[in-house]
N, C-alpha and C positions, 0 to 999 in steps of 0.2 A: 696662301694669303698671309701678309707678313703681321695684320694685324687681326684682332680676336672678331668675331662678329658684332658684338657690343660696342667694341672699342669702335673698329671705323665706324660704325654708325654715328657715335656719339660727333668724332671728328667731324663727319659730312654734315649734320646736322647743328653743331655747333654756334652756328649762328643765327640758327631760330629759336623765338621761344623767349619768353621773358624770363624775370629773374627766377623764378618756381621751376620752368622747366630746368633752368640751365643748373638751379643747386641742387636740386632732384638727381639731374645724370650725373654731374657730379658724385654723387654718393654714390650713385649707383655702381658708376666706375670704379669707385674705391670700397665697395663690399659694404658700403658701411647701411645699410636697410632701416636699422634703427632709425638713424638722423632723417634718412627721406621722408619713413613713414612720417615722424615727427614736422617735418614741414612740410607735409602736405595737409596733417590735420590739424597745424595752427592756419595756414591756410584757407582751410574748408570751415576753420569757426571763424573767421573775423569776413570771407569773400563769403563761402557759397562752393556747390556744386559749377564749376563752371568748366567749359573745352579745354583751358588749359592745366586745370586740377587733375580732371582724366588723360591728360595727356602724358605729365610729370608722374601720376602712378602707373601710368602703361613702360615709365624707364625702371620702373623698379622689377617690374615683368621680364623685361629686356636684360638687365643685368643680372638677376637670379640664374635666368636659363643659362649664361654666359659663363656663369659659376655652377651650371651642373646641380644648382638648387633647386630639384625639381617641381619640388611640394612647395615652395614659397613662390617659385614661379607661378606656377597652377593656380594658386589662390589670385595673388596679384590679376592675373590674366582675365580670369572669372570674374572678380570686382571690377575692373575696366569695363571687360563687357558689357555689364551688367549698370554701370553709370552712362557709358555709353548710347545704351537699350534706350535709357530713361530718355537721355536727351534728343530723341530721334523723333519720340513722343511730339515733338514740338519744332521740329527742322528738319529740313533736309541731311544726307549727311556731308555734300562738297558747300554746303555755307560758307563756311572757313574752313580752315587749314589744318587746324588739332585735333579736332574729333576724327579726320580719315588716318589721321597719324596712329593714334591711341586705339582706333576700333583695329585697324588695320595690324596692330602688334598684339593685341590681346588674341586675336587669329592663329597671326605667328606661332605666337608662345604654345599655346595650347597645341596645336598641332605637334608643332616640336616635340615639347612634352610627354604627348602622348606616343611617337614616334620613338622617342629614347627609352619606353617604357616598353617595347618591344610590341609595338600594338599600331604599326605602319599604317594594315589596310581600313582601321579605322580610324586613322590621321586623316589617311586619302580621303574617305567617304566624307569627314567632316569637312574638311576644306572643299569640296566637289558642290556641298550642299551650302555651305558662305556661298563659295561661288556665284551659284545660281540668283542668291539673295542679290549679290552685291553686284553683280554682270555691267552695270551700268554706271560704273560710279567711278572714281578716281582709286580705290583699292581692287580694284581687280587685276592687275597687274600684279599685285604682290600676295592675293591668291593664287594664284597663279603660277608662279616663280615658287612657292611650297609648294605647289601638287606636285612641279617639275623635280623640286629637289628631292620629293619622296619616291617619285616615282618614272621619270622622265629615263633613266640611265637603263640600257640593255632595250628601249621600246625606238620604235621609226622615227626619226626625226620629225618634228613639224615641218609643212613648206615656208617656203621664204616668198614675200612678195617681190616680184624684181621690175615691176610696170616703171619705176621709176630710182635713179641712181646716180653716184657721184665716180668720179673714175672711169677705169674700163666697165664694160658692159657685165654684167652677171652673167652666169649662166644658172638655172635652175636649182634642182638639188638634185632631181632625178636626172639630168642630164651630166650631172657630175657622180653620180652612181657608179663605183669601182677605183674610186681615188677619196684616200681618208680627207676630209675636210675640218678645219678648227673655224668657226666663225666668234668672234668678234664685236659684238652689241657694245656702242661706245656713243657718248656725247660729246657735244662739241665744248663746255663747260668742264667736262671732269677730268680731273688730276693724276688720278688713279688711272683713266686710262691713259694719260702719256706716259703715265711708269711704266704702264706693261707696253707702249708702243715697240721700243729694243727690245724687248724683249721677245716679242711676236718678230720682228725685223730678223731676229738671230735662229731662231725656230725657221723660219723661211729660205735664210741662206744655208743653213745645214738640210733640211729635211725635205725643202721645194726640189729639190733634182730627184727625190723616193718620190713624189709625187703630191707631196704635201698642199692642198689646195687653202689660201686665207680668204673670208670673206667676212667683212667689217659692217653689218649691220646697223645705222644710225637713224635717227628721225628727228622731228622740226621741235623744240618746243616754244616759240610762240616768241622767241627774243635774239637777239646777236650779240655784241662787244659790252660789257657794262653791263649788261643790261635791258639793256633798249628794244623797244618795240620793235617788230620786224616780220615786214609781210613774207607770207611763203618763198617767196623769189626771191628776196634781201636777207633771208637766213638761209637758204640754199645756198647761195653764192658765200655767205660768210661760211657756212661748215665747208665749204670746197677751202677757204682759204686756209682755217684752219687744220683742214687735212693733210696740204702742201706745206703747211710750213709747221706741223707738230708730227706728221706721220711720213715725213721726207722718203723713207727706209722703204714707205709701206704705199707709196702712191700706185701703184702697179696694183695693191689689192683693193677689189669692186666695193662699192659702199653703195647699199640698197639703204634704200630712201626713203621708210614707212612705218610710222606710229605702229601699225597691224601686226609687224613682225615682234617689236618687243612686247605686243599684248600675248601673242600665239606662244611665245618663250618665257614668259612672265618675269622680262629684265627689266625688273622694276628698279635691280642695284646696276651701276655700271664701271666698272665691267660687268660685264657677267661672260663667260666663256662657255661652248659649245663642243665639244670633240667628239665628230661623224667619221663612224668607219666607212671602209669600202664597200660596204652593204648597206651601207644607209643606216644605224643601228648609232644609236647616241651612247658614247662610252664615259664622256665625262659631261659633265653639268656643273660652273662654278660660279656663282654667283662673286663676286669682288675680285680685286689683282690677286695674281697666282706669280710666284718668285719662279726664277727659270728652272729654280735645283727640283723644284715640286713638278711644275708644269711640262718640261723637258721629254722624264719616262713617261708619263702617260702617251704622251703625242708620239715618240718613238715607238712605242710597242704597238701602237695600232697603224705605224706608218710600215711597220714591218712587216705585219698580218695580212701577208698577200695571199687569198684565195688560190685553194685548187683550180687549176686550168686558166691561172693568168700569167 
């Protein structure tokens, strides 16, 4: 990943969020905690407790962990939560748009956190139990995408839905069972993934003749070109066009067709990247763009790992 976990976030996000959020990450980007904390609590004395006050201290969350700060992160993340909590008290939590943001990274952090603090299986079990809390809501996905990063790599792959698709036909996962597979979770909006399009495109002409299988995982989300409103069938046809004319390289590989799949993967970031041995056995898990010099050996070594008695 060419850029830090805070950093592209901040990029992707970049254009939400009024001016609190945006001086917030701002700081946060630049270490500087002081200054955030400072305008957040000039802030909270002249406004109030409001979704986007917790959302501007959930970047201060985000930028600590980024820096390896773990104890400032931890705190950060707790506060969130914990204003969060309050506000839930009185709403839904997909009301708007800041409060899934801010509960949704105080999650993060926390888990993280405790993960870097050599205490995984009780990362897992926390996140397992948000989960359940939150199963129905617009952050589940990115519980989800942590339980995976903590724990998805060396266990069976999840299935892929393939009822419906862009391209050639899918095949399975189990009927691709004995051939390493890399899939692919990409939107038709993200930038990030036509960076990695060549580079998946290069990955295919070196290692597709070893056996190397791509499949490009994508779903609807509710718009096409600009913007714009867009029935099921009118953004189907728009990600077809955009797959023909940003994934030229990559048209041969199947594009399955279902919210389901990025909820079961918890590719809430996109890319997010998959690498299935021939055993069916998840060896890499990456949630954002992966450079080729990174992405390359992994996919090799396991394109090589051909089983006794094949």
């Amino acid at each position: 990943m060419r850029l830090g976990y805070f950093t592209a976030a901040l990029l992707l996000q970049a254009a939400a969020g009024g001016s609190l959020s945006r001086d917030v990450r701002q700081a946060a980007g630049e270490r500087d905690f002081v200054r955030g904390e400072a305008l957040i609590q000039q802030y909270r004395t002249r406004v109030g407790i409001t979704a986007e006050m917790i959302e501007a201290l959930s970047w201060l969350g985000r930028g600590a962990l980024d820096s390896r700060d773990h104890g400032r992160a931890e705190a950060y993340a707790a506060e969130t939560h914990k204003l969060a909590l309050q506000q839930l008290k009185a709403r839904r939590l997909d009301d708007e748009r800041r409060l899934p943001i801010a509960l949704g990274a105080a999650i993060e952090v926390k888990a993280q956190v405790m993960a870097a603090r050599s205490e995984r299986s009780g990362a897992i079990e926390y996140l397992r139990r948000e989960l359940a809390v939150y199963k129905d809501t617009s952050i589940r996905s990115r519980i989800q995408k942590n339980i995976h990063l903590l724990s998805l790599e060396g266990k069976p792959a999840p299935p892929l839905d393939v009822r419906e698709w862009l391209g050639p036909k899918p095949a399975s996962l189990a009927e691709l069972r004995g051939r390493p597979v890399l899939l692919f979770f990409w939107a038709h909006w993200c930038g990030d993934c036509k960076y990695q399009g060549p580079i998946l495109a290069r990955l295919k002409a070196e290692l597709g003749p070893q056996g190397l299988v791509l499949v490009g995982p994508t779903q609807r989300y509710g718009y096409a070109a600009r913007g714009e409103d867009a029935s099921p069938e009118q953004e189907a046809k728009y990600i077809d066009e955009v797959r023909r004319r940003y994934y030229a390289d990559l048209v041969d590989m199947p594009a399955p067709l279902s919210a389901g799949n990025f909820t079961g993967y918890g590719a809430s970031t996109t890319p997010t990247l998959v690498l299935i041995d021939r055993a069916g056995i998840v060896r890499l898990y990456h949630p954002g763009e992966m450079p080729y010099e990174e992405l390359a050996p992994r996919v090799a070594r396991v394109v090589s790992d051909i089983p006794v008695g094949r």
